[in-house]
PDB file of N, CA, C and O in Angstrom:
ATOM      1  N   UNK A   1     -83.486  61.159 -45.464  1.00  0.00           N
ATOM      2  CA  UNK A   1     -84.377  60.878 -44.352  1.00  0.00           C
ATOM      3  C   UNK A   1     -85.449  61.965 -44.323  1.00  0.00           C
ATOM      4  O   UNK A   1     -85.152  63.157 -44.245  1.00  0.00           O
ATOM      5  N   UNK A   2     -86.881  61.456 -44.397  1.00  0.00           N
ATOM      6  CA  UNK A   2     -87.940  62.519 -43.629  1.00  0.00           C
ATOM      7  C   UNK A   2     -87.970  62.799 -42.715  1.00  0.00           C
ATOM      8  O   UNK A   2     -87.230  62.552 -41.763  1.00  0.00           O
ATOM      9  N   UNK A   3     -89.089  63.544 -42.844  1.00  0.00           N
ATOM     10  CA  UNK A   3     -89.318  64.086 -41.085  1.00  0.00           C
ATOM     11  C   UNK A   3     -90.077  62.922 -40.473  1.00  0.00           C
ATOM     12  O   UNK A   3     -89.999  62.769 -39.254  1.00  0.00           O
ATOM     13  N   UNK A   4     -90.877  62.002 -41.279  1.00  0.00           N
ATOM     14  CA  UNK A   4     -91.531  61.060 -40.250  1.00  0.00           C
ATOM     15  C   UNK A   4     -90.564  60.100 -39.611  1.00  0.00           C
ATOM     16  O   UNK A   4     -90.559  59.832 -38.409  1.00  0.00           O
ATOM     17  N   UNK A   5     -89.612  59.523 -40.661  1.00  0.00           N
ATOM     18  CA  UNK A   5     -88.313  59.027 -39.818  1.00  0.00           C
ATOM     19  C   UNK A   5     -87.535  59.502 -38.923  1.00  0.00           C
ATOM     20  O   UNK A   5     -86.966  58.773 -38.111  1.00  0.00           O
ATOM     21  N   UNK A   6     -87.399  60.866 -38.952  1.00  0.00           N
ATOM     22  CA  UNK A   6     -86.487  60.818 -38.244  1.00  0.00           C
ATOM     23  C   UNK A   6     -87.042  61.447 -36.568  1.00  0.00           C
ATOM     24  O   UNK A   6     -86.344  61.635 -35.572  1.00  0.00           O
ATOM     25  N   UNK A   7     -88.630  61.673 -36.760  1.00  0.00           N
ATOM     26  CA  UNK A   7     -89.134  61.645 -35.474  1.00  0.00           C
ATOM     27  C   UNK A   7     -89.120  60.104 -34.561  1.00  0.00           C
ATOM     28  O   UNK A   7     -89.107  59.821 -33.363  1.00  0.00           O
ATOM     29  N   UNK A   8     -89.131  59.349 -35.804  1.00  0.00           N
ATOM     30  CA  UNK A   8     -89.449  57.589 -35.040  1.00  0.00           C
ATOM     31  C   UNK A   8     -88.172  57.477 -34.415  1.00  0.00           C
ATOM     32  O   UNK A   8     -88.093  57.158 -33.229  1.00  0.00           O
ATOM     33  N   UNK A   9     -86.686  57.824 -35.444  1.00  0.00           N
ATOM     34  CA  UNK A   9     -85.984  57.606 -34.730  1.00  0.00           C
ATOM     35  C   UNK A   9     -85.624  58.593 -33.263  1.00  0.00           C
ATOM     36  O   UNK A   9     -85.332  58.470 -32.073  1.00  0.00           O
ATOM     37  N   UNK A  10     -85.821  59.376 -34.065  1.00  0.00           N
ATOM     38  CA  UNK A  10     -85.604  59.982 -32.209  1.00  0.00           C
ATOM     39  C   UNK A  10     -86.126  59.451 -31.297  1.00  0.00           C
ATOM     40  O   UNK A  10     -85.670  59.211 -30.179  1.00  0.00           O
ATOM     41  N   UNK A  11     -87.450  59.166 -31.873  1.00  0.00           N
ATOM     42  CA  UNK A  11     -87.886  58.075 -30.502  1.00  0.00           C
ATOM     43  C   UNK A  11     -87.690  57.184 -29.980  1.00  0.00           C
ATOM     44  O   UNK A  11     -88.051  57.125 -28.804  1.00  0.00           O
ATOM     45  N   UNK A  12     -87.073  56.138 -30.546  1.00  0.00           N
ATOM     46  CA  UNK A  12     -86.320  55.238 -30.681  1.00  0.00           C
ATOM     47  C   UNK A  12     -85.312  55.724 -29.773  1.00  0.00           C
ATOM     48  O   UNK A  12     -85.591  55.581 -28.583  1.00  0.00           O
ATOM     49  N   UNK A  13     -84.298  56.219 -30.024  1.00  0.00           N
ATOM     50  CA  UNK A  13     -83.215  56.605 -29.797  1.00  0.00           C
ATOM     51  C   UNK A  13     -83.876  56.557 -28.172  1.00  0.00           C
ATOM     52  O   UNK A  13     -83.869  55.513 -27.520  1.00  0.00           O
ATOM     53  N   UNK A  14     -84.386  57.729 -27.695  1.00  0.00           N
ATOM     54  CA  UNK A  14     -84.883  58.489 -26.279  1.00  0.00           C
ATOM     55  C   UNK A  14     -85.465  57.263 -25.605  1.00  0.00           C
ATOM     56  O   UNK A  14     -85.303  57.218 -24.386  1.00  0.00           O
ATOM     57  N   UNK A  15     -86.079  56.314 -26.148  1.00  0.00           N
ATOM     58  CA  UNK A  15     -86.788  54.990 -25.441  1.00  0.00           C
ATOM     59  C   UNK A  15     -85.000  54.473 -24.807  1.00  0.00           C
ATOM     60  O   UNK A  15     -84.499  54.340 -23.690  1.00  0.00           O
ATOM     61  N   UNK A  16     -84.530  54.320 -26.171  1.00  0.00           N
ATOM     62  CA  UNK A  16     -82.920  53.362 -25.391  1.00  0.00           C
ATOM     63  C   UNK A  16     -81.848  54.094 -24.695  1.00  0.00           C
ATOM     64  O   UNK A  16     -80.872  53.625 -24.109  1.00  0.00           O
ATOM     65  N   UNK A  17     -82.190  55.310 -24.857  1.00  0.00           N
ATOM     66  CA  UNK A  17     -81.292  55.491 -23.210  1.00  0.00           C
ATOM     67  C   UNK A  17     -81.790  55.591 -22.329  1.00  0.00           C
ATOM     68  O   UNK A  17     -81.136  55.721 -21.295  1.00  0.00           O
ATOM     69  N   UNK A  18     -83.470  55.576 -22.297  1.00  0.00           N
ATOM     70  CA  UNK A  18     -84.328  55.510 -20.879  1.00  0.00           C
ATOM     71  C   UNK A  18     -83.552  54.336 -20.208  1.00  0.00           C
ATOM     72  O   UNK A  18     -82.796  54.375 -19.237  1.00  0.00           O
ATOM     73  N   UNK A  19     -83.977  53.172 -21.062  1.00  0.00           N
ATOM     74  CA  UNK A  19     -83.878  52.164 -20.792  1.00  0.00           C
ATOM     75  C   UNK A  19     -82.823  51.828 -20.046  1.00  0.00           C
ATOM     76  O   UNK A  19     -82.796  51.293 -18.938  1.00  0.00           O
ATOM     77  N   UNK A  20     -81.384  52.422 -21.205  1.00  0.00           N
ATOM     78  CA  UNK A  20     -80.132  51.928 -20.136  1.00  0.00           C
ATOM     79  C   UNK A  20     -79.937  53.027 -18.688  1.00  0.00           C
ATOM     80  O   UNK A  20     -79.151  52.565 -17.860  1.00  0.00           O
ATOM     81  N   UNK A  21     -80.492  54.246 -18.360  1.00  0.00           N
ATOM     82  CA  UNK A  21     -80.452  55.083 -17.807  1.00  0.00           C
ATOM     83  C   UNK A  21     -80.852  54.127 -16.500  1.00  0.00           C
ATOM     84  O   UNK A  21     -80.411  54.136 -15.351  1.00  0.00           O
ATOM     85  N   UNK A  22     -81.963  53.221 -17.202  1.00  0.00           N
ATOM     86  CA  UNK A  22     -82.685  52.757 -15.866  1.00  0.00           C
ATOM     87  C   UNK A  22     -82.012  52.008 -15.620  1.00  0.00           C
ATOM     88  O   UNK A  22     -81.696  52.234 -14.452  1.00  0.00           O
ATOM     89  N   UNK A  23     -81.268  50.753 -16.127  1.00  0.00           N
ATOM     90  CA  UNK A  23     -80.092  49.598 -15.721  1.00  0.00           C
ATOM     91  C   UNK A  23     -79.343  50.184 -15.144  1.00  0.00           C
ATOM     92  O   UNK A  23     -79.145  49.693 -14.033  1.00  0.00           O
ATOM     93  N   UNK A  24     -78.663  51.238 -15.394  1.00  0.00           N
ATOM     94  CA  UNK A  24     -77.220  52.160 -14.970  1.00  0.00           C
ATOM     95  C   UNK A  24     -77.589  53.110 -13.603  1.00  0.00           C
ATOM     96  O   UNK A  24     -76.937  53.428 -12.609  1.00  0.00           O
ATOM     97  N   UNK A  25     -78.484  53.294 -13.906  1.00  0.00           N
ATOM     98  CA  UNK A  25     -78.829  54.357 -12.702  1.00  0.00           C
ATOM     99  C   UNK A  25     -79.465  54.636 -11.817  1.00  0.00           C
ATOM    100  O   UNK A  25     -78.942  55.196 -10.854  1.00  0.00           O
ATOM    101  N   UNK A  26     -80.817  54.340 -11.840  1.00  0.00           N
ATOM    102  CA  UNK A  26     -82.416  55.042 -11.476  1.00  0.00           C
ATOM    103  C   UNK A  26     -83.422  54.025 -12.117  1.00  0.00           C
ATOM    104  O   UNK A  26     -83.155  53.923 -13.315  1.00  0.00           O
ATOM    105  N   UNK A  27     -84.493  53.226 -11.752  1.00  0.00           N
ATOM    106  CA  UNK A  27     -85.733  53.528 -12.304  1.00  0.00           C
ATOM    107  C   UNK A  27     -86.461  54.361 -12.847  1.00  0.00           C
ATOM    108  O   UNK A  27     -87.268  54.340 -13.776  1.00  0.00           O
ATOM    109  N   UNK A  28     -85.979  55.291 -11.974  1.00  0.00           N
ATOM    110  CA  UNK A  28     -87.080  56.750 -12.725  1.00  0.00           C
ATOM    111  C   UNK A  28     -86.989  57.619 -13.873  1.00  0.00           C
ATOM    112  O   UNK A  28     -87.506  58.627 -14.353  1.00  0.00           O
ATOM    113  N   UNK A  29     -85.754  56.436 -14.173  1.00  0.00           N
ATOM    114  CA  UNK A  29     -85.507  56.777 -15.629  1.00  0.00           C
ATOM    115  C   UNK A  29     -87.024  56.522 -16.744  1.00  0.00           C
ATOM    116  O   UNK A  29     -87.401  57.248 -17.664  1.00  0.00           O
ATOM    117  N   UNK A  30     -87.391  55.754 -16.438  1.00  0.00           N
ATOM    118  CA  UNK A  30     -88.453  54.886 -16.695  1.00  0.00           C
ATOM    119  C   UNK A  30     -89.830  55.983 -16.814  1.00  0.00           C
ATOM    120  O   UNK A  30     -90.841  55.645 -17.429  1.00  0.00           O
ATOM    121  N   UNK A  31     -89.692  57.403 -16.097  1.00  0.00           N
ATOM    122  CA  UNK A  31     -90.314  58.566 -16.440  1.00  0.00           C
ATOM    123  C   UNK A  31     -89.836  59.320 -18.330  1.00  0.00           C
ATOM    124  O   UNK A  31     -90.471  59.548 -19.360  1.00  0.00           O
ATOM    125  N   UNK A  32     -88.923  59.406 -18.045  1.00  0.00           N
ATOM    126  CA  UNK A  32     -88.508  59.297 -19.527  1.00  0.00           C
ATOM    127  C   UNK A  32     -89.131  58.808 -20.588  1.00  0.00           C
ATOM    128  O   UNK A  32     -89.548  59.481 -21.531  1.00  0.00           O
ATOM    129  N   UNK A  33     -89.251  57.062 -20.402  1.00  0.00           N
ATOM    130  CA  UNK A  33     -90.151  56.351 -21.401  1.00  0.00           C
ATOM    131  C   UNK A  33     -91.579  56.640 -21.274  1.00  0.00           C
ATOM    132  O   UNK A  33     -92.216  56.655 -22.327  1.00  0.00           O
ATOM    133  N   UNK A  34     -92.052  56.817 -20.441  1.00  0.00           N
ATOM    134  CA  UNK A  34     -93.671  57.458 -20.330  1.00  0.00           C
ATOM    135  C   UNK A  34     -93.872  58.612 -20.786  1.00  0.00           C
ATOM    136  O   UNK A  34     -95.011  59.029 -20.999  1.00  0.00           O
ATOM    137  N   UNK A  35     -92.758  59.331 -21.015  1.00  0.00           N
ATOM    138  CA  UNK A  35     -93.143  60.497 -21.468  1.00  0.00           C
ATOM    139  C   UNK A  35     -93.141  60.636 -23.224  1.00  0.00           C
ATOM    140  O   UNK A  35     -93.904  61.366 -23.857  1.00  0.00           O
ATOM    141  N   UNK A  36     -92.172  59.817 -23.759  1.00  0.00           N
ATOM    142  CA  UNK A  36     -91.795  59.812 -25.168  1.00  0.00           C
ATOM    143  C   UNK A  36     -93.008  58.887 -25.464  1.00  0.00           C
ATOM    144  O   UNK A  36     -93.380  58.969 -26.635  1.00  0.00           O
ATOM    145  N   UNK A  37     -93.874  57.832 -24.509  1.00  0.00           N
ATOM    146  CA  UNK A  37     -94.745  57.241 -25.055  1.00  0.00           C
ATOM    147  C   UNK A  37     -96.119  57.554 -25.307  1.00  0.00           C
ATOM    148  O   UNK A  37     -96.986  57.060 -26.027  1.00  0.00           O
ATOM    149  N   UNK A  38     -96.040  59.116 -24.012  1.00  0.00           N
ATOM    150  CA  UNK A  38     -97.602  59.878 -24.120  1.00  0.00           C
ATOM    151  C   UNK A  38     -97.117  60.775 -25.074  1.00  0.00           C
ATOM    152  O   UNK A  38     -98.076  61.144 -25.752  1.00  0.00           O
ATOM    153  N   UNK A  39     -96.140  61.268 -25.422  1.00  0.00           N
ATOM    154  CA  UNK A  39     -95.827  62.780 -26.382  1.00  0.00           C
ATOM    155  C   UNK A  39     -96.499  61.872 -27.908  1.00  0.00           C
ATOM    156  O   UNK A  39     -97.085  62.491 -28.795  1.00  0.00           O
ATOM    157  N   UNK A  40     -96.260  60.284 -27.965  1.00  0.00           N
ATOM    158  CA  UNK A  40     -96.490  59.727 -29.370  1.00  0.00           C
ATOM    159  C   UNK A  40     -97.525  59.458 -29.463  1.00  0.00           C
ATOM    160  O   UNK A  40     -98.236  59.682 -30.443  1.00  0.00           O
ATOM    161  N   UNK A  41     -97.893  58.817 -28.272  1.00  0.00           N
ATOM    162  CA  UNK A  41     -99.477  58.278 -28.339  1.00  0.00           C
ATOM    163  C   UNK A  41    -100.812  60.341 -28.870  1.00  0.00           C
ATOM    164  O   UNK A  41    -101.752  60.579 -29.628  1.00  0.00           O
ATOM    165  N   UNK A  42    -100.023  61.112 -27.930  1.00  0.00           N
ATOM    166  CA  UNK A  42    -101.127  62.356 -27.952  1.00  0.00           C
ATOM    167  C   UNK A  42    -101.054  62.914 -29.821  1.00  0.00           C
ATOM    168  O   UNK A  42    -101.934  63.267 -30.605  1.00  0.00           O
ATOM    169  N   UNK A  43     -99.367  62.735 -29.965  1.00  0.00           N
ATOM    170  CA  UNK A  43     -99.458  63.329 -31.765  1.00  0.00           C
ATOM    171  C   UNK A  43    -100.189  62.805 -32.592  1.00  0.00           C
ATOM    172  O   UNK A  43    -100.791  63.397 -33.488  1.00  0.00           O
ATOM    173  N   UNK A  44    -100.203  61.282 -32.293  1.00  0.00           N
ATOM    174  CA  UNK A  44    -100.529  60.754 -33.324  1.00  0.00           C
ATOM    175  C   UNK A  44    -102.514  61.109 -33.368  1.00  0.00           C
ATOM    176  O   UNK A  44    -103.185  60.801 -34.353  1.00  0.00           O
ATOM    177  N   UNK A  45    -103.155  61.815 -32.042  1.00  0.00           N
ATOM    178  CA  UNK A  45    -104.331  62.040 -32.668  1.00  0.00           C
ATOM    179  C   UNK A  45    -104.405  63.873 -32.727  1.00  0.00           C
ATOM    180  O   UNK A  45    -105.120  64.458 -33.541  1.00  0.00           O
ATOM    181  N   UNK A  46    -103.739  64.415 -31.954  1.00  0.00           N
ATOM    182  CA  UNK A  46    -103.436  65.805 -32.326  1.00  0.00           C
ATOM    183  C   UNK A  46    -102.540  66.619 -33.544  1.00  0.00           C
ATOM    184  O   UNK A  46    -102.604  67.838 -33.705  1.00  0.00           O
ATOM    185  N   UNK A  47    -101.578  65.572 -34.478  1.00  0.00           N
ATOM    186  CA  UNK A  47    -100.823  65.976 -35.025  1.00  0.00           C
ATOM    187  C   UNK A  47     -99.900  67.168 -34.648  1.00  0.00           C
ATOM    188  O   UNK A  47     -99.129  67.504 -35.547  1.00  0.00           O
ATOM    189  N   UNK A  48     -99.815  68.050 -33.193  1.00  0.00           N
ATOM    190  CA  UNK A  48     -98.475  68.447 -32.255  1.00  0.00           C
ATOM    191  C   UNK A  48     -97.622  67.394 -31.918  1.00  0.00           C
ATOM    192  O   UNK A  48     -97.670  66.510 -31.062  1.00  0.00           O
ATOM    193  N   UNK A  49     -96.730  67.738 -32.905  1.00  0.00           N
ATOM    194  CA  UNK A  49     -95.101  67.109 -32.392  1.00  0.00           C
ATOM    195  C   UNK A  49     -93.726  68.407 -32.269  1.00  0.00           C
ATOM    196  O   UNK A  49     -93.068  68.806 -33.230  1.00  0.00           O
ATOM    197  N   UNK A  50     -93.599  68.783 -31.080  1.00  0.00           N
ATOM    198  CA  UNK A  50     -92.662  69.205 -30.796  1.00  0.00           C
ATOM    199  C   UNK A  50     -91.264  68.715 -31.159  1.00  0.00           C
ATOM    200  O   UNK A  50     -90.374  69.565 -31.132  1.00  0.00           O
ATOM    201  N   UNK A  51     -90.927  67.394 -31.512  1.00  0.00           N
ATOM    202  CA  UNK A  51     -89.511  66.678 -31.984  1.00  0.00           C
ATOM    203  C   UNK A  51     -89.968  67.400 -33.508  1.00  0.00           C
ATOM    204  O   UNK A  51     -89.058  68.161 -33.836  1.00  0.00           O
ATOM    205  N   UNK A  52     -90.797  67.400 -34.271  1.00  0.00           N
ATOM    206  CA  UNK A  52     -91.402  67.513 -35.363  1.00  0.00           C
ATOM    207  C   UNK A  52     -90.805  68.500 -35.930  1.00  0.00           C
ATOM    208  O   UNK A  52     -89.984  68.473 -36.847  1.00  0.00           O
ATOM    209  N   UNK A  53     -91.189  69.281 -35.426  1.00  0.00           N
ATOM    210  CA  UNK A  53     -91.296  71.535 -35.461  1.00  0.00           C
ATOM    211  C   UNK A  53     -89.203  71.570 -35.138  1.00  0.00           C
ATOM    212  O   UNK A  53     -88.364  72.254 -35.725  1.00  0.00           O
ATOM    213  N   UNK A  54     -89.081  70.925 -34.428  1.00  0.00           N
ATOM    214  CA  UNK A  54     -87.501  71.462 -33.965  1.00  0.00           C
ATOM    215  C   UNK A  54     -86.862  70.493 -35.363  1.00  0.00           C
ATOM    216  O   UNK A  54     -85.737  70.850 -35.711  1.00  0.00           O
ATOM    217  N   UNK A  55     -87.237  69.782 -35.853  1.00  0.00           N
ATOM    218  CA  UNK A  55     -86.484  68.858 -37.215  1.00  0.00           C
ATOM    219  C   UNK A  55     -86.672  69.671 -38.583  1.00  0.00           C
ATOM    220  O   UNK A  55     -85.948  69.863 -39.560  1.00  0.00           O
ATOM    221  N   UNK A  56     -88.147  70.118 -38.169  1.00  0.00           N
ATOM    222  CA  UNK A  56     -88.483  70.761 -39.417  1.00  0.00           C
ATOM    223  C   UNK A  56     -87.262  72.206 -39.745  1.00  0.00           C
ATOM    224  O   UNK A  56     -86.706  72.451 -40.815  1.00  0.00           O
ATOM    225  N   UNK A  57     -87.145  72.891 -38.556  1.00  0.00           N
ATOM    226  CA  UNK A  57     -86.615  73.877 -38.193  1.00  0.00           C
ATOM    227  C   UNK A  57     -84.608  73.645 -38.343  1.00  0.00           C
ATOM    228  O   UNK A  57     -83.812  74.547 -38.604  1.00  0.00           O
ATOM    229  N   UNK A  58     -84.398  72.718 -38.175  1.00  0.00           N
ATOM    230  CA  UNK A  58     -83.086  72.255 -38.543  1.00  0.00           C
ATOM    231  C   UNK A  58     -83.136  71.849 -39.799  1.00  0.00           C
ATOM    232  O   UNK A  58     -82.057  71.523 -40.294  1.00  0.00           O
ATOM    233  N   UNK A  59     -84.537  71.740 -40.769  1.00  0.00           N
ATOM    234  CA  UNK A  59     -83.896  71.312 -42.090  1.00  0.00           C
ATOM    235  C   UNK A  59     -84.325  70.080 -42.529  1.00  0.00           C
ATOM    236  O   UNK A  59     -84.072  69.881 -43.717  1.00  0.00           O
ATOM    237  N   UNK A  60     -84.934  69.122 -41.909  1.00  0.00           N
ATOM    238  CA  UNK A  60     -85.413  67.779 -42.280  1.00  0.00           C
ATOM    239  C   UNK A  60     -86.535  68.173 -43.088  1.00  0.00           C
ATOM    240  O   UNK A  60     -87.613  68.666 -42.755  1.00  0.00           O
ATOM    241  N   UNK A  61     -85.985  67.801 -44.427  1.00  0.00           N
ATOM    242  CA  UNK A  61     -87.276  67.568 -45.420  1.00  0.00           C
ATOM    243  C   UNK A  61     -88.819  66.941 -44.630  1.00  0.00           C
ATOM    244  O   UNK A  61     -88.806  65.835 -44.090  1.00  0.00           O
ATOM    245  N   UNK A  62     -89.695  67.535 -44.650  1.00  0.00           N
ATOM    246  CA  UNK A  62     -91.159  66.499 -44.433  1.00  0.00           C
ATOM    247  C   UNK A  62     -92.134  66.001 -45.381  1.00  0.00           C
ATOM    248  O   UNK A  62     -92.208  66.330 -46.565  1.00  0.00           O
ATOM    249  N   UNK A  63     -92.689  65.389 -44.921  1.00  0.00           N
ATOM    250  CA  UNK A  63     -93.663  64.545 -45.985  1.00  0.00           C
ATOM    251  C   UNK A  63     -93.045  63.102 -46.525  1.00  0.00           C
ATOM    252  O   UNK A  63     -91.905  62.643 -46.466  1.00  0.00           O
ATOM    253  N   UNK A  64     -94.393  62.534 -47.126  1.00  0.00           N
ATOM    254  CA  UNK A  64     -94.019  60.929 -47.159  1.00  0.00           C
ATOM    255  C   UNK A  64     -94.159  60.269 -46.146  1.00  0.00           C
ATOM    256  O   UNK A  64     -94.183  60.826 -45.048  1.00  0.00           O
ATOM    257  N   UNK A  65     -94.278  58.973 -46.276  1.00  0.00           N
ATOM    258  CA  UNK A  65     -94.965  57.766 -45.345  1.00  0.00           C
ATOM    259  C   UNK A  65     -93.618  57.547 -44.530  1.00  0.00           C
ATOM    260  O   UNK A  65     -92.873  58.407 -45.000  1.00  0.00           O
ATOM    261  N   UNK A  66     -93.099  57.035 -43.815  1.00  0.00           N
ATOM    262  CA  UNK A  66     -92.358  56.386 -43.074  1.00  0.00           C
ATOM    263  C   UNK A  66     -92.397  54.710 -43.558  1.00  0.00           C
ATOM    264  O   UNK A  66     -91.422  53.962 -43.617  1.00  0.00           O
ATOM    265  N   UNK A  67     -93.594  54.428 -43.827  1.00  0.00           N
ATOM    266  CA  UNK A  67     -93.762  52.750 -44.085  1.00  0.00           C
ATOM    267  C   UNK A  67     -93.704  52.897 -46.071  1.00  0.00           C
ATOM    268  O   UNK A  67     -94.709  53.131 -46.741  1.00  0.00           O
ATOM    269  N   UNK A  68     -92.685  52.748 -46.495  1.00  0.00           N
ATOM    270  CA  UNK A  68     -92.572  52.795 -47.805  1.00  0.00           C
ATOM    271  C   UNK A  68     -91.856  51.576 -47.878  1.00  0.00           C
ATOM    272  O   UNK A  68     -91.486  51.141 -48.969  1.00  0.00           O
TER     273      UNK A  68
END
């Protein structure tokens, strides 16, 4: 796994327990998903990814497309 995967999945991941957070618990879980959706929307024109830097830092190979 790269680092571009395995940022998607984290995101992924953080979208679906918003989600069930919000069935199970709270709406305001639903802050959660706004936030994983501005942190993606801002990287993708700043290239700062904080999930990024902490993967890189544990060891996730980077580089390469994600869409291969």
């Amino acid at each position: 796994m790269n680092l571009d995967r395995a940022v998607m999945a984290f995101a992924g991941v953080m979208i679906l327990i918003s989600v069930a957070l919000v069935y199970f618990v709270s709406p305001w879980w639903l802050l959660l998903t706004a936030f994983v959706g501005l942190n993606l929307f801002q990287a993708s024109f700043t290239g700062f990814c904080p999930a990024a830097m902490l993967f890189k830092k544990l060891g996730i190979a980077g580089g390469g497309s994600a869409f291969k």
